[in-house]
C-alpha positions in Angstrom: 0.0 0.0 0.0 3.0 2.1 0.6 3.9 2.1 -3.0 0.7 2.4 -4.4 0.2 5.8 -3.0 3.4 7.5 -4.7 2.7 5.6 -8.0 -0.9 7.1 -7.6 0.2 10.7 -7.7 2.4 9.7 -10.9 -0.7 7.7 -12.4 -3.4 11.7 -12.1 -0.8 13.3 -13.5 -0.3 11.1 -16.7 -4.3 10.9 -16.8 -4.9 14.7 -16.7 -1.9 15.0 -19.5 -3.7 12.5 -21.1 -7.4 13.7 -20.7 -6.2 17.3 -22.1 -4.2 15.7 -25.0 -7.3 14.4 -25.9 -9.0 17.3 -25.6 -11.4 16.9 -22.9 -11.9 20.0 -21.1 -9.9 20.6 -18.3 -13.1 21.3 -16.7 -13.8 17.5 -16.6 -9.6 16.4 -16.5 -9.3 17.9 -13.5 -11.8 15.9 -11.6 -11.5 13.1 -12.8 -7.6 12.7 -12.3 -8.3 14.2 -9.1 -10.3 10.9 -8.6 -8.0 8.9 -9.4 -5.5 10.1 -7.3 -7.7 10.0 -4.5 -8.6 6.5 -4.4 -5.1 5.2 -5.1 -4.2 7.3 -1.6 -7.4 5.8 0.1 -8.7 8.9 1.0 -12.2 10.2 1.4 -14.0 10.2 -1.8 -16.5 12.8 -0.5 -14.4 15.4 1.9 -11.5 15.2 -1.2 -13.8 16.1 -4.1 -16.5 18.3 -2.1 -15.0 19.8 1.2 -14.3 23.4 1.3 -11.1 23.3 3.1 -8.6 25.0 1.1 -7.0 21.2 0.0 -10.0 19.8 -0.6 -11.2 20.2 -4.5 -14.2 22.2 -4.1 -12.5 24.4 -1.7 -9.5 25.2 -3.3 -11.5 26.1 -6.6 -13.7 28.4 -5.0 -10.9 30.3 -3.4 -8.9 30.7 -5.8 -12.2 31.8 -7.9 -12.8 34.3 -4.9 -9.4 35.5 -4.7 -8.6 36.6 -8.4 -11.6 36.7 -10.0 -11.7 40.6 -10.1 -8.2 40.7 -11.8 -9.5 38.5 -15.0 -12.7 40.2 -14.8 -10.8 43.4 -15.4 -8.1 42.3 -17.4 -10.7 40.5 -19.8 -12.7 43.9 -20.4 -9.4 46.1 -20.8 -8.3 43.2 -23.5 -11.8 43.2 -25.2 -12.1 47.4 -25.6 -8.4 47.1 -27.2 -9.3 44.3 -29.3 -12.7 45.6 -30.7 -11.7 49.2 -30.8 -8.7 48.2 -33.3 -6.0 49.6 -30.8 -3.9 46.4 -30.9 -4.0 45.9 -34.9 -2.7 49.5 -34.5 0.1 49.0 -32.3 0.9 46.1 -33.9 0.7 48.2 -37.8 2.9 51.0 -36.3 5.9 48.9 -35.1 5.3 47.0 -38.4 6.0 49.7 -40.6 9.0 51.3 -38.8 10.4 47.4 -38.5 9.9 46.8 -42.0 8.8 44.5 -44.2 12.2 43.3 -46.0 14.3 41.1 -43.5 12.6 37.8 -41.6 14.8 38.5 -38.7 13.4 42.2 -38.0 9.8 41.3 -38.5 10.2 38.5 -36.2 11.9 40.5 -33.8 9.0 43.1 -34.2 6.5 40.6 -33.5 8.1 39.9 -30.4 8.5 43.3 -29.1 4.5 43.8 -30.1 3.7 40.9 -28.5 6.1 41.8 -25.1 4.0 45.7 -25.1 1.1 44.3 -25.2 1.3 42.0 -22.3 3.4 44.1 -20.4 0.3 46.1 -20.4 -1.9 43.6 -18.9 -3.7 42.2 -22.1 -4.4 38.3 -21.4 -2.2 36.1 -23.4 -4.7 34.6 -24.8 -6.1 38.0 -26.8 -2.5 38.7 -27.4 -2.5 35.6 -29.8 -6.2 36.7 -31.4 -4.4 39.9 -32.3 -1.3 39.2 -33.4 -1.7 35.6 -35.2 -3.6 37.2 -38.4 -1.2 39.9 -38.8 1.5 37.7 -38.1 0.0 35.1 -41.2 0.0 38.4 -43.6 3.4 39.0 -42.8 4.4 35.2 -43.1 2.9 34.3 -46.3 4.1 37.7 -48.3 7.5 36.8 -46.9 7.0 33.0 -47.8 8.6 32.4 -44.2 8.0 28.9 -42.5 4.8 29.3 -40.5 6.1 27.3 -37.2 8.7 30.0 -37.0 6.1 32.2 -35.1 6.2 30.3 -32.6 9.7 31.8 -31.1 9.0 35.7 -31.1 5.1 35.0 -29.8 6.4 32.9 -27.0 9.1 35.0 -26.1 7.1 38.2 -26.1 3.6 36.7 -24.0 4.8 34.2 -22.1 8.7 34.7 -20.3 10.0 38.4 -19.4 6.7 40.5 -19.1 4.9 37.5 -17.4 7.0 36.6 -14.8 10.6 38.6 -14.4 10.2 41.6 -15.8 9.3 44.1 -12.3 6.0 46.0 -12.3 4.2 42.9 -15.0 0.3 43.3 -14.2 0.1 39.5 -14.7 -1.7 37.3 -12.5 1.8 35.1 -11.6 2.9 38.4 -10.4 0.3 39.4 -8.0 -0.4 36.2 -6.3 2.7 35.7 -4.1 1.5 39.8 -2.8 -1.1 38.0 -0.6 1.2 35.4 0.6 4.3 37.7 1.0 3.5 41.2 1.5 5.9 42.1 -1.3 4.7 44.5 -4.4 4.7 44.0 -7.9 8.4 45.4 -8.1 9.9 42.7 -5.7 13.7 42.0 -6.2 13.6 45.4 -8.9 17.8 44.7 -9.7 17.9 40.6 -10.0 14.6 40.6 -12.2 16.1 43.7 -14.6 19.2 41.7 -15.3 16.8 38.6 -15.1 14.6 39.8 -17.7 17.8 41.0 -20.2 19.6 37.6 -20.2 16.1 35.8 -21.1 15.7 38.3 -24.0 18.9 37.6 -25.1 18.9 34.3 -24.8 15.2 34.5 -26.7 17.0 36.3 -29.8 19.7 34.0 -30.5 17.5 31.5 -30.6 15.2 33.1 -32.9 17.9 33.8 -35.0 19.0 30.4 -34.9 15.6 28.9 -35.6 15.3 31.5 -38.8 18.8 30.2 -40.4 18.3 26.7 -39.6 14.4 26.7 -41.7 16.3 28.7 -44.4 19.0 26.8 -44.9 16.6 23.8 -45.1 14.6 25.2 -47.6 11.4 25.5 -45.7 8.7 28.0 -46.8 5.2 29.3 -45.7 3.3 25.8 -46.9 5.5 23.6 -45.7 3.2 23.7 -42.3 0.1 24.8 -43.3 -2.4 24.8 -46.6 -2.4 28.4 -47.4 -6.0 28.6 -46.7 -6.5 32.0 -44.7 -8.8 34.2 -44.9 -7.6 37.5 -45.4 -8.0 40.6 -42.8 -10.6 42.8 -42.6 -9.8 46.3 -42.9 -11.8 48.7 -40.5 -10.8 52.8 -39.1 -8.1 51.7 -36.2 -7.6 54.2 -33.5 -3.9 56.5 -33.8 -1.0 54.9 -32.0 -0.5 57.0 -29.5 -4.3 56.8 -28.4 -3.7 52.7 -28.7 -0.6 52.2 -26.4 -1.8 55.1 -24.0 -3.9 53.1 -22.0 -1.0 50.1 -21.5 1.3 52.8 -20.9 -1.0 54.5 -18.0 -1.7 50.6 -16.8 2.0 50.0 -16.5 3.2 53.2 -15.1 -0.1 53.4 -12.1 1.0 50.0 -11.2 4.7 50.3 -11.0 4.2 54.0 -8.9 1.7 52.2 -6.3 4.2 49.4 -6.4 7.4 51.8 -6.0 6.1 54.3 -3.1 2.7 53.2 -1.8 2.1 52.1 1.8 1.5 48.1 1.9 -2.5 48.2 1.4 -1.5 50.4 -1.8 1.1 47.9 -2.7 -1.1 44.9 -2.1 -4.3 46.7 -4.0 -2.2 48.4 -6.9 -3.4 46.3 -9.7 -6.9 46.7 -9.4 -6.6 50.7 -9.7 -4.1 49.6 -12.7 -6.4 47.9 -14.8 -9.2 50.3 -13.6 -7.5 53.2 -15.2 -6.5 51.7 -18.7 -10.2 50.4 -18.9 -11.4 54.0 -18.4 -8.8 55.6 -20.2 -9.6 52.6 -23.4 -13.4 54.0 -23.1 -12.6 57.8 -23.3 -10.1 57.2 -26.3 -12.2 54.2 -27.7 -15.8 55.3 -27.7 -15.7 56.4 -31.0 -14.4 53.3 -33.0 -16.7 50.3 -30.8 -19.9 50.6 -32.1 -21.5 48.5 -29.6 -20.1 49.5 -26.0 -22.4 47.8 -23.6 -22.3 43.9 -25.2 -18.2 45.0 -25.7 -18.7 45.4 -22.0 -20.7 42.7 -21.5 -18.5 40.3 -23.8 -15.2 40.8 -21.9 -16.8 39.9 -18.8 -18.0 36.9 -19.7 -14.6 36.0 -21.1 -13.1 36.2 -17.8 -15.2 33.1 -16.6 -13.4 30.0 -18.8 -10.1 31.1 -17.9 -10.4 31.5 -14.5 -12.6 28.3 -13.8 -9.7 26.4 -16.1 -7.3 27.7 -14.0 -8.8 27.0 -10.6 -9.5 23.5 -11.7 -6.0 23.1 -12.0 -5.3 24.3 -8.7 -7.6 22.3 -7.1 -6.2 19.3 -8.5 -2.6 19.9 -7.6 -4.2 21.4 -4.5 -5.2 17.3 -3.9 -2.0 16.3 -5.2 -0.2 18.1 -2.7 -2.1 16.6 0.9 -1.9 13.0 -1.1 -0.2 10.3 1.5 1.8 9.9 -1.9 3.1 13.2 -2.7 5.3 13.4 0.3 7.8 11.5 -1.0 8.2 13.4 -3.6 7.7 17.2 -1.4 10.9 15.5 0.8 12.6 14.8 -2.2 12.6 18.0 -3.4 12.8 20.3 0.1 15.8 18.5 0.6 17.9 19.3 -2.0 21.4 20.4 -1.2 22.2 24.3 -1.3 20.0 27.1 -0.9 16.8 27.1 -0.4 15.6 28.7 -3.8 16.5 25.9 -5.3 14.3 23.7 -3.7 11.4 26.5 -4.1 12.5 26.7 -8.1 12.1 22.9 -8.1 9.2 22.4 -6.4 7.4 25.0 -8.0 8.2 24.2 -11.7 7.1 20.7 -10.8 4.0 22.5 -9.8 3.8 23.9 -13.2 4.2 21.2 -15.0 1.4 18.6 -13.1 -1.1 21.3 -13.6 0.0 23.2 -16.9 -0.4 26.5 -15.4 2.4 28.9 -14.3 -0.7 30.9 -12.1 -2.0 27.4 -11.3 1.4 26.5 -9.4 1.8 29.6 -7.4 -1.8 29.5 -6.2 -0.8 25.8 -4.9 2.8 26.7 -3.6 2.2 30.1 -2.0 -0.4 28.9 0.7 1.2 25.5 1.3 5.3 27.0 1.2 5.4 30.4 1.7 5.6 30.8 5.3 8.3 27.7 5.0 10.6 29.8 2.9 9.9 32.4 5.4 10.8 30.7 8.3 14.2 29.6 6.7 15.4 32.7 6.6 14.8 33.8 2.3 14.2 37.5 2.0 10.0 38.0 1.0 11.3 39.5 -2.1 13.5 36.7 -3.5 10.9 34.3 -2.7 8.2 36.2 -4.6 10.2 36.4 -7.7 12.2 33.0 -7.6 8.6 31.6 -7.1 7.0 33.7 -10.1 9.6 33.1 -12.7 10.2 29.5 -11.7 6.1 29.1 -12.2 6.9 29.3 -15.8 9.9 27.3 -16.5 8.5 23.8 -17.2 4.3 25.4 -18.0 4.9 24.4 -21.1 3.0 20.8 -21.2 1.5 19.0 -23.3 -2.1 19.6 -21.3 -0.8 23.4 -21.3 -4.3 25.6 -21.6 -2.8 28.4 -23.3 -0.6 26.2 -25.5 -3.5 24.0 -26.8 -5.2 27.3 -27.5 -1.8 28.0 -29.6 -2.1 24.9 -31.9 -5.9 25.3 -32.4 -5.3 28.7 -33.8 -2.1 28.4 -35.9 -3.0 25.5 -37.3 0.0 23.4 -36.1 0.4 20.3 -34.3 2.2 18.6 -31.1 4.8 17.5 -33.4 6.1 20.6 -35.7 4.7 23.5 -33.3 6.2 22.2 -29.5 10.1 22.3 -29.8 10.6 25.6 -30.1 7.6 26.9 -27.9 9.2 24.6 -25.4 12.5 26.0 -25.8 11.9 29.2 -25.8 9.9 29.6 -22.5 11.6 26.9 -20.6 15.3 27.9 -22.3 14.5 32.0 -21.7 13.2 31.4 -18.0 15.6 29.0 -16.6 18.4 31.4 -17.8 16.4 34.5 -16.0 16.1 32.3 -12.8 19.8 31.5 -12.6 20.5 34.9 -12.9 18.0 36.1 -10.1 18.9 33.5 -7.7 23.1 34.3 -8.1 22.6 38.1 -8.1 20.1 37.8 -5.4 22.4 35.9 -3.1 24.8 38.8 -3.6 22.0 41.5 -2.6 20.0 39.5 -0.2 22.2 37.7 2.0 
């Protein structure tokens, strides 16, 4: 019995990789490798699937629902109003145009630094893809550049520096440890700036790689895909400087409450963030939506699948992580030689990678962990970030949400559109975690 409860824990996780392969909504995955994992670790059927303590199923969905629902209720409006209004096609046209149009390398290098605005000023990853995909095909197909080559500057731009590292990010894996930590959204401000720059680096010599190596092998635009597009449709798009000002506004309230705000300010910043650029995308925007209340109505509904995805993820490592089984693996890992972020980068990414969500992992490990990190000595603000940027090392998984969302819109598959997405985010933010963790040991103690 001793060994079935370990080999239980193993057993969920290769069912919930395998439920989501299959593409059965993680909305049914998570319960039922939940289940499984449950009986394999005898434990109560009813209490583990329907209690509301906070590592009980039911009760860790529901918190986590309670606890962030506002920030995707206001991030998914903000991302509607600059997706219907035209201000992202706009921002994305502008840096287009001064980028242009000649060399593969510079327009996939301007993808990925319209890709890394735009998510740097809160827009949801997956409405970054929405926008940028069908300019991105225009691009591709004119150039008759190999369409799995998008995957490197898209990656790179929503999903490593301005998720994670990069200090002041409005995204959800950075606000989470706040609660836990009383840190701000700025936490360890010198490691995650150099953090940030060796994953961007790291991010363009890859890209560059990737580019020569499809050249070289002769690879154009239909060599992954039939050519089939529909074309875009033109409408009026807002001016730039209208577009970006409400990211810009977002970015800047957010890192000034972070910066020099009392704690409650520092803890609360994000909502008065996201508050101002959906204000500020109404006064600019009025004009070019033509339908403002459904707009309004439309981006909050879309907050409800990917927060109920996300909390169902939670709540199954939530039962993962109380499993009779799991502790070998939680003692395993806790007792790894050398400092203790490396334990907390291990455990974490693991985290990650059983429930394919960077968000998903924090709102496990924070609860459970923080106040262990605490209590051996790691500075608040080394744990925040080690945690946040280690949440995203291994997210890339097969059952990844966002990533399955990826393939369904490019068109491309496990096999020709995973390598390099894999690369790229695990490659970019293991390289930014090394450098946190060394420079952080120099200015933390």
């Amino acid at each position: 019995m001793e060994m079935i409860a370990p080999i239980g824990v193993l057993i969920g996780l290769v069912a919930i990789i395998y439920f989501t392969v299959k593409e059965i909504n993680i909305l049914i995955a998570a319960p039922l490798a939940t289940l499984i994992v449950i009986v394999l670790n005898n434990m109560s059927i009813v209490d583990s699937l329907l209690g509301k303590e906070a590592n009980n199923y039911m009760g860790a969905l529901s918190t986590y629902v309670m606890n962030y629902f506002a920030i995707f209720l206001l991030g998914s409006i903000l991302a509607k109003l600059m997706e219907v209004s035209g201000a992202t096609t706009a921002i994305a046209d502008f840096i287009l145009s001064k980028a242009g149009y000649e060399n593969p390398y510079r327009v996939l290098v301007a993808i990925f630094i319209i890709s890394a605005i735009l998510t740097y000023g809160g827009i949801s990853l997956f409405v970054v893809m929405f926008a940028i995909l069908p300019l991105a095909r225009s691009l591709f197909r004119k150039m008759d550049l190999s369409w799995n080559l998008i995957q490197v500057p898209l990656w790179l731009g929503i999903a490593t520096f301005t998720m994670t590292i990069l200090p002041g990010t409005p995204a959800i894996q950075n606000v989470i440890p706040i609660e836990y930590l009383n840190t701000s959204l700025t936490s360890a401000l010198v490691p995650s700036l150099l953090g940030s720059i060796g994953c961007v680096i790291f991010g363009l010599f890859y890209m560059n790689y990737c580019l020569k190596k499809s050249l070289a092998a002769g690879e154009t635009y239909a060599t992954y895909t039939d050519g089939g597009e529909e074309e875009l449709t033109e409408k009026a798009l807002p001016p730039f400087i209208s577009s970006i000002a409400p990211l810009v506004l977002l970015v800047i309230v957010a890192i000034s409450g972070s910066l020099f705000g009392n704690e409650f300010i520092k803890k609360n910043i994000i909502y008065a963030a996201l508050l101002t650029g959906i204000v500020v995308a109404l006064v600019l925007f009025w004009s070019f939506i033509d339908k403002k209340i459904a707009t309004l109505s439309v981006g909050a509904g879309g907050s409800l699948a990917p927060i109920f995805a996300t909390a169902s993820a939670v709540a199954f490592g939530a039962v993962v992580m109380v499993a009779p089984g799991f502790e070998v693996y939680s003692d395993l890992i806790l007792n790894i030689p050398g400092s203790p972020l490396i334990s907390l980068t291990v455990l974490t990414s693991a985290m990650a990678a059983i429930t394919g969500s960077s968000s998903g992992a924090l709102g496990i490990v924070m609860p459970n962990f923080a106040q262990y990190y605490l209590d051996a000595g790691v500075h608040p603000e080394m744990i925040h970030r080690v945690a946040a940027v280690a949440s995203n090392i291994l997210t890339i998984v097969p059952q990844c949400g966002v990533f399955l969302t990826f393939i369904s819109l490019t068109g491309l598959t496990h096999k020709n559109g995973f390598k390099q997405t894999f690369i790229t985010v695990f490659g970019s933010t293991l390289i930014a975690e090394v450098i946190i963790i060394l420079v952080g040991a120099l200015m933390y103690g």
